[in-house]
KOLBA-730319 format. One line per 3 residues: number of its first residue (from 1); their letters; for each residue x, y, z of N, C-alpha, C. Coordinates in steps of 0.001 Angstrom, whole numbers, plus 500000, padded with zeros to 6 digits. Each point is the difference from the previous one (the first is absolute). Layout:
# KOLBA-730319
NUM> a> X/Y/Z/X/Y/Z/X/Y/Z ~ ...
This chain:
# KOLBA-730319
1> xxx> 640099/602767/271784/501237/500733/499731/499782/501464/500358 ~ 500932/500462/500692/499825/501473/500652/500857/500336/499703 ~ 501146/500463/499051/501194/500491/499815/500224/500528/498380
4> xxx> 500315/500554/499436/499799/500037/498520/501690/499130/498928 ~ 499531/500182/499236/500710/499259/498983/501188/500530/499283 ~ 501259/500182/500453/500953/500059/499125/500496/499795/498704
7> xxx> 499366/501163/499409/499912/499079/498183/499393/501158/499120 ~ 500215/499824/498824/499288/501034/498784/498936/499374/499818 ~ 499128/500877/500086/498373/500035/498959/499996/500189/498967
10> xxx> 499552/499951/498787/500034/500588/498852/498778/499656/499186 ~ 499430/500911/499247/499156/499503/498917/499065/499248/500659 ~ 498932/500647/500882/498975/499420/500829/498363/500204/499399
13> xxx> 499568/499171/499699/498560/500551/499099/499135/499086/500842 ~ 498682/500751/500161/498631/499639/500409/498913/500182/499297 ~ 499295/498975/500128/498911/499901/498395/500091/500439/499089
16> xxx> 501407/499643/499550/500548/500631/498682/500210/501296/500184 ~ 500124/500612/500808/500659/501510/500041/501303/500209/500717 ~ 500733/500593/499352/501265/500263/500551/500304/500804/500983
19> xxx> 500742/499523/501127/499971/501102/501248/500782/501030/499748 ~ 500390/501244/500014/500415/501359/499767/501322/500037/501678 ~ 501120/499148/499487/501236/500003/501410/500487/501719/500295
22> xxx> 499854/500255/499104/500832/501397/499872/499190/500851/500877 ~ 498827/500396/499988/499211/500865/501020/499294/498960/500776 ~ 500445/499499/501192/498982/499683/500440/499218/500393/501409
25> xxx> 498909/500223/500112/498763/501066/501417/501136/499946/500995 ~ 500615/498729/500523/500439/499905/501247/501335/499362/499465 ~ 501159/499998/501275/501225/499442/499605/500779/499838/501541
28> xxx> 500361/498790/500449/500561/500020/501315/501175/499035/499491 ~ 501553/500319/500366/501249/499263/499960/500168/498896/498706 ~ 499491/501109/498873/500204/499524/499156/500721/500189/498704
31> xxx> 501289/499341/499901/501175/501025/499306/499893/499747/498131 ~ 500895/500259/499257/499891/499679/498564/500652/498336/500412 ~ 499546/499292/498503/500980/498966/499824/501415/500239/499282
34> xxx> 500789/499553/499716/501239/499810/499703/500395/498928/498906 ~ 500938/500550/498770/500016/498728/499648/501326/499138/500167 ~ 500512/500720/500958/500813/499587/500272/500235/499552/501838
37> xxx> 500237/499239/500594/499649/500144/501852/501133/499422/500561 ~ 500528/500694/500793/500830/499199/500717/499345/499857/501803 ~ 501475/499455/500634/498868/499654/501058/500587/501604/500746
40> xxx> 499409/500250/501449/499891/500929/500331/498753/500776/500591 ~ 500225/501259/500464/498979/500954/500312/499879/501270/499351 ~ 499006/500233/499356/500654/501714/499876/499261/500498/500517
43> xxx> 500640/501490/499757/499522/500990/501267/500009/501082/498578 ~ 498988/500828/500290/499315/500770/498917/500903/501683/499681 ~ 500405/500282/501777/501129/500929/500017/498368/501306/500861
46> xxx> 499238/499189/500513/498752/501335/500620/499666/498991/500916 ~ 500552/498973/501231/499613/499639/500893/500913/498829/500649 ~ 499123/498908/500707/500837/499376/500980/499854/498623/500298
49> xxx> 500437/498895/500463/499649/499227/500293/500114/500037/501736 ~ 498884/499550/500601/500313/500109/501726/499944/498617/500388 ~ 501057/499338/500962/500205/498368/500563/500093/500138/501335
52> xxx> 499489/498949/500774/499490/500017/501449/499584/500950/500157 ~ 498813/499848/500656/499070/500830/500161/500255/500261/501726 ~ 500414/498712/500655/500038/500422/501247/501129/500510/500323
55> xxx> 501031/500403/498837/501213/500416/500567/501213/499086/500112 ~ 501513/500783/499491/500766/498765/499897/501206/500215/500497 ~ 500314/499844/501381/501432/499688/500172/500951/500232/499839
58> xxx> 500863/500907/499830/501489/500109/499330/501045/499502/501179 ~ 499762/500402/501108/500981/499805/500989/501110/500310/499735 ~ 500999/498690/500663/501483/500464/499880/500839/499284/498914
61> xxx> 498968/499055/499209/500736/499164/498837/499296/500094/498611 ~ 499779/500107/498848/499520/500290/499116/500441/499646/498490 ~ 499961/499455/499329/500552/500052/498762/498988/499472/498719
64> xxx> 499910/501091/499281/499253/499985/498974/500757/500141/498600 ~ 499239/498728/499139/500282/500500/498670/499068/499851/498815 ~ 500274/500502/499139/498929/500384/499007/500921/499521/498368
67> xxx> 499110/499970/498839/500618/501054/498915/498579/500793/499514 ~ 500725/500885/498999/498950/501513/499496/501103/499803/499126 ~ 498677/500933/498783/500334/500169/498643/499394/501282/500003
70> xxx> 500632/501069/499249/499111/501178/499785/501280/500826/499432 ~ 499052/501302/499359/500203/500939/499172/500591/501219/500785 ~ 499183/500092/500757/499736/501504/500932/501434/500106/501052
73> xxx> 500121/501113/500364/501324/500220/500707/499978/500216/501257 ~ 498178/500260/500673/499415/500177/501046/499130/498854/500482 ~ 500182/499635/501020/498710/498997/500644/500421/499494/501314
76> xxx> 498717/500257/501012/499857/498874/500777/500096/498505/499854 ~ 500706/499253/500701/500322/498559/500177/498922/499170/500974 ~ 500398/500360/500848/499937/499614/501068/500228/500972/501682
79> xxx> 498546/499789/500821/500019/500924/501083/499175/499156/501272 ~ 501041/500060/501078/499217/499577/501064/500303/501115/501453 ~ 499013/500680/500310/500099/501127/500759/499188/499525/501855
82> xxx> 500543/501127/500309/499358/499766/501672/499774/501247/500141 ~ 498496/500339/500985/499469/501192/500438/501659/500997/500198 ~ 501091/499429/500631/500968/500966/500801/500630/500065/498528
85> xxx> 501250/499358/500705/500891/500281/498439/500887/499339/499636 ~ 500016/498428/500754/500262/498754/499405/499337/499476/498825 ~ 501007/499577/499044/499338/499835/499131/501142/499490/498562
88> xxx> 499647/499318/498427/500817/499928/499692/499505/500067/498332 ~ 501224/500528/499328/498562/499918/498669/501337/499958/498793 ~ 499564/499874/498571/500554/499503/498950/499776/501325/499086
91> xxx> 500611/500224/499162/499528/500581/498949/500870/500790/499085 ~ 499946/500315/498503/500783/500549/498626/499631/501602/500455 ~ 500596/500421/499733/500532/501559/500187/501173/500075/498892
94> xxx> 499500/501093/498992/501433/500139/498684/500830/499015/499903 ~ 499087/498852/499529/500596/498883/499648/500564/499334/500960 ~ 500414/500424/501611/500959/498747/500507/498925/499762/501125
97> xxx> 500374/498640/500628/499112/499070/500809/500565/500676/501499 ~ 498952/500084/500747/500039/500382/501322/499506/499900/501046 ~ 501071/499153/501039/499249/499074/501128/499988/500999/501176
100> xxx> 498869/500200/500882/500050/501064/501096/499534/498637/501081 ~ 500599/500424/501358/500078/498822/500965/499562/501679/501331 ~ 499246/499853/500150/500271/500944/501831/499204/498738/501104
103> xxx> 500743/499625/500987/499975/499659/501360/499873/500729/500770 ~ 499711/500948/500056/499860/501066/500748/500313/501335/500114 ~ 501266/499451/500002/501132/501309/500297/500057/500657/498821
106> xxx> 499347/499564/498793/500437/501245/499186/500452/498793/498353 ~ 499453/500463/499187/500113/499669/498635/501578/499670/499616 ~ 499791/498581/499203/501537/499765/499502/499612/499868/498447
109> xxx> 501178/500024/499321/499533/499886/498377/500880/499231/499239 ~ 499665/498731/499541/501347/499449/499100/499076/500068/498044 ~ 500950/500265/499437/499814/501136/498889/500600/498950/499113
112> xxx> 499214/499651/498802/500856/499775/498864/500346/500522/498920 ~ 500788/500198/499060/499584/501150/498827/500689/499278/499350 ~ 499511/499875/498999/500574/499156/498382/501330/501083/499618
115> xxx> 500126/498987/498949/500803/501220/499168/499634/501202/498986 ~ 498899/498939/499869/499117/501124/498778/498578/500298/500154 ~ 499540/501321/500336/498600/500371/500791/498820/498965/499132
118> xxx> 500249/499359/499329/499196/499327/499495/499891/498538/500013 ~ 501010/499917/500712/500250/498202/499587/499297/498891/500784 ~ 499051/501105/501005/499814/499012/501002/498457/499968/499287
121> xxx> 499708/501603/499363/498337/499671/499644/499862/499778/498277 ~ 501054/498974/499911/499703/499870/498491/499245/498376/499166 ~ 498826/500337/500595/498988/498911/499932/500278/498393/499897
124> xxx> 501383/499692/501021/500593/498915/499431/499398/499602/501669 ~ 499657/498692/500984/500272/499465/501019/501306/500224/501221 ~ 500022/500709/501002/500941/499997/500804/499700/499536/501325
127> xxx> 500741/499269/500533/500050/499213/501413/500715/501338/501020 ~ 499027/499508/501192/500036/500865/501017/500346/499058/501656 ~ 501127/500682/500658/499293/499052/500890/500352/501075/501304
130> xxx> 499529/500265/501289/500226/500803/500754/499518/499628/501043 ~ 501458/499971/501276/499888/499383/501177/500413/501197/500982 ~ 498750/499919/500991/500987/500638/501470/500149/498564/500844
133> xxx> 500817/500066/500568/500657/499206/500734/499805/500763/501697 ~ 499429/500154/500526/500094/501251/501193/500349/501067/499382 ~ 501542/500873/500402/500341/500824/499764/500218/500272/498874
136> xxx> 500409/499211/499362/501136/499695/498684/498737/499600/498693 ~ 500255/500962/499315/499136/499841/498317/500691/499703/499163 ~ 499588/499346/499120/500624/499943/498386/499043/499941/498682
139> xxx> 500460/500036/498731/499420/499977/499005/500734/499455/499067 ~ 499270/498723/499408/501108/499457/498918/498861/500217/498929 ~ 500555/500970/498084/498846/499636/499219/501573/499616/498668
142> xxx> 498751/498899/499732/500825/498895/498895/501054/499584/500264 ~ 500142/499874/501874/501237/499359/500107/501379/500950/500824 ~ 499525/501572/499831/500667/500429/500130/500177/501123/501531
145> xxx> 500629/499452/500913/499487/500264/501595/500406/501616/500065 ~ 499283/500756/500967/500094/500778/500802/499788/500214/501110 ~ 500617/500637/500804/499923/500219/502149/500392/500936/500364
148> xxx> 499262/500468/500643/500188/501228/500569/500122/500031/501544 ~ 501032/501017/500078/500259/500163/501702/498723/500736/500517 ~ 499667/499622/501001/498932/499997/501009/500272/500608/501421
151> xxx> 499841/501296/500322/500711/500502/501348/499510/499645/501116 ~ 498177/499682/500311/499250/499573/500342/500042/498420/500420 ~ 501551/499751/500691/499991/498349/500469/499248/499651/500833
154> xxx> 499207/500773/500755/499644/499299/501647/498402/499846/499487 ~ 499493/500298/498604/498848/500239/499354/499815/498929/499314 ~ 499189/498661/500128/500690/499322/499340/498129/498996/499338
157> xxx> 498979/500485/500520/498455/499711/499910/499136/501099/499171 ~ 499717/499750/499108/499013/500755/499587/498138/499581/499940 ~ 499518/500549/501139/499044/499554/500679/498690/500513/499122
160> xxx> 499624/499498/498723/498685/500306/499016/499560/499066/500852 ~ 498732/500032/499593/498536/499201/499813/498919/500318/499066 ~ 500667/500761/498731/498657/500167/499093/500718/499494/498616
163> xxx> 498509/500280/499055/500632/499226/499003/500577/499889/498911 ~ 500611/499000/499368/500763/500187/498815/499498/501086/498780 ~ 500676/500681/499857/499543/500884/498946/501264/499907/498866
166> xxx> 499005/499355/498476/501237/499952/498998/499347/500702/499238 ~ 501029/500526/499096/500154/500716/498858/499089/501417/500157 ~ 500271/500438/501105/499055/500973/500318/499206/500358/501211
169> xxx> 499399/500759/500339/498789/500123/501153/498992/500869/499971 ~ 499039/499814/501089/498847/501242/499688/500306/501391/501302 ~ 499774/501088/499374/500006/501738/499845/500452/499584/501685
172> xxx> 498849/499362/500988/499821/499762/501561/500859/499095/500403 ~ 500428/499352/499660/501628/499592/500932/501162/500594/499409 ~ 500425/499826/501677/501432/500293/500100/501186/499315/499697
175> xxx> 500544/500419/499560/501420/498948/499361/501273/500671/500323 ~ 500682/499617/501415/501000/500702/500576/501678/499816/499227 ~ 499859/498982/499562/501281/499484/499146/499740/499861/498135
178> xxx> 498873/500469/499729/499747/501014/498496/500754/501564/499925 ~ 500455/500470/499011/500240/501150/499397/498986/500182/498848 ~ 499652/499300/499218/499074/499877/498598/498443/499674/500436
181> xxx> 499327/500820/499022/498866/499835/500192/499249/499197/498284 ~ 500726/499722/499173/499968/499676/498869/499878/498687/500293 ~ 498761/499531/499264/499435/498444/499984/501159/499315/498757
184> xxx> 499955/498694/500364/501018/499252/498975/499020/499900/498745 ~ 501091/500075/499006/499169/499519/498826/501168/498952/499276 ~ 499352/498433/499798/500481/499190/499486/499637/498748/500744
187> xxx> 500946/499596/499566/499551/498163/500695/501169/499315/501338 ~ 499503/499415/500926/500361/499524/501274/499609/498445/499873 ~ 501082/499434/500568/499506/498571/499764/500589/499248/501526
190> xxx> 500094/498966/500415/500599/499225/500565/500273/501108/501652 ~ 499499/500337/500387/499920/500977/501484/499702/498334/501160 ~ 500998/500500/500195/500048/499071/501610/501039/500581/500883
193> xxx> 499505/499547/501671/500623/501212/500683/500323/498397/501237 ~ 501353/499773/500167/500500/499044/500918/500377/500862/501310 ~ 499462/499034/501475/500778/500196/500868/500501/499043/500806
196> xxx> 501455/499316/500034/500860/499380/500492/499617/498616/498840 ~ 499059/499346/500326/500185/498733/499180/498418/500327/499922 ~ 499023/500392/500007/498726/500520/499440/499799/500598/498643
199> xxx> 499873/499825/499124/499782/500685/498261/498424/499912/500267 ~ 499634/501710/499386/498288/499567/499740/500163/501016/498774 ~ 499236/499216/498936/500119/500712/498752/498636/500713/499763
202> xxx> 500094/500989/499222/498377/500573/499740/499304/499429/498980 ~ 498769/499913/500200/499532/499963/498847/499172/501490/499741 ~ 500226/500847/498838/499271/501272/500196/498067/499929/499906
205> xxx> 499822/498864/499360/498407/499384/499622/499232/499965/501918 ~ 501359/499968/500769/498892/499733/501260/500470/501214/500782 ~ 500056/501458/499408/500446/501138/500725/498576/500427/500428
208> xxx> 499903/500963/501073/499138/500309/500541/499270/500980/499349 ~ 500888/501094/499388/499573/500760/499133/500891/500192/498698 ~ 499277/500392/499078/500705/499936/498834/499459/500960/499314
211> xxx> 500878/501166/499382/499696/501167/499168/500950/500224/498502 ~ 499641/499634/498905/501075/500310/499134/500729/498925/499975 ~ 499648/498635/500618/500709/498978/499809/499426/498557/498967
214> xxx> 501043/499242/500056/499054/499230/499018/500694/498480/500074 ~ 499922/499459/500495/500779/498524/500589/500259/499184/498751 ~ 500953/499076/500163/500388/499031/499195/499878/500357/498168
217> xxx> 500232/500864/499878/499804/500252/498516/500930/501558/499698 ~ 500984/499890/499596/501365/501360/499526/499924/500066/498738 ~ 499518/500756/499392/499842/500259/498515/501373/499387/499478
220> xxx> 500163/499709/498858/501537/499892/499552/499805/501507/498913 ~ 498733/499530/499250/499864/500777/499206/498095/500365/499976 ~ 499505/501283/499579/498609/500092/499986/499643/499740/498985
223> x> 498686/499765/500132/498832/499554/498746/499358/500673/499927
């Protein structure tokens, strides 16, 4: 077995001596338990999860959806960038959700804003889903669509090849369709990104890199 174990330790003794969890010499991706868990990812709100490593595709069709739960009124979502300035990315800014699409020609933005600066980060589950279509973007959360005009018709490819960056990124990439530099803090679950009749869902346990993240385990409540 080469992989570690999803699960609480507790109350571990060796020749009758009790191991000391609270300080221990060394510590690698290893979060509190919970006594409460739902399913999910969390993200600590100081880093990132990174997917394909060799780089991923956006082209001219795209549609991603998610849900997130969280407190905070700031965070990265979701970012997939290209050396130029194709590129397309997700993310909470004063509470409302915000999809950036550039093909080239120049950044488009479809914007959601609740009614109440809080309603979107009030630790309850919200569904996300966000499609470019070529030219044409949208954003539906809990159901509820937005689209934005796009002046940029003849623009219709957004030509990345690097990689998924959620809930955040590191200091050295570029993120052409980010405004926020604020890591998410809360929980992400169910991320899958379809194109045409293709769905590939993530699992965050097989990200390439992982900082501040913590797979399959969303506090409900701490212990």
């Amino acid at each position: 077995v080469t992989h570690s174990i999803p699960a609480c330790i507790g109350s571990m003794t060796i020749n009758s001596k009790q191991l000391d969890n609270e300080s221990p010499v060394s510590i690698f991706a290893v979060n509190k338990c919970y006594v409460t868990v739902q399913d999910g990812t969390f993200f600590d709100g100081s880093g990132f999860a990174a997917l394909v490593r060799e780089g991923y595709k956006v082209r001219s069709d795209v549609n991603i959806t998610l849900e997130f739960r969280t407190t905070a009124v700031h965070g990265v979502l979701l970012g997939v960038s290209s050396a130029k300035v194709d590129a397309i990315g997700l993310e909470i800014v004063n509470g409302k959700v915000l999809f950036h699409v550039n093909n080239g020609a120049g950044r488009v933005t479809a914007t959601y804003e609740p009614r109440g600066t809080n309603s979107l980060c009030d630790g309850k589950w919200h569904k996300l889903q966000a499609n470019k279509s070529k030219h044409r973007i949208s954003l539906i959360i809990d159901g509820n669509l937005v689209q934005t005009d796009n002046p940029y018709i003849q623009s219709t490819s957004a030509d990345t090849n690097n990689p998924i960056y959620v809930g955040g990124y590191p200091a050295d990439v570029k993120q052409n369709c980010l405004t926020s530099k604020s890591s998410f803090h809360g929980c992400l679950r169910n991320l899958v990104l379809t194109k045409g009749q293709q769905a590939e869902w993530f699992d965050f346990s097989r990200a390439f890199d992982l900082r501040g993240v913590f797979p399959h385990s969303c506090p409900g409540a701490e212990h």
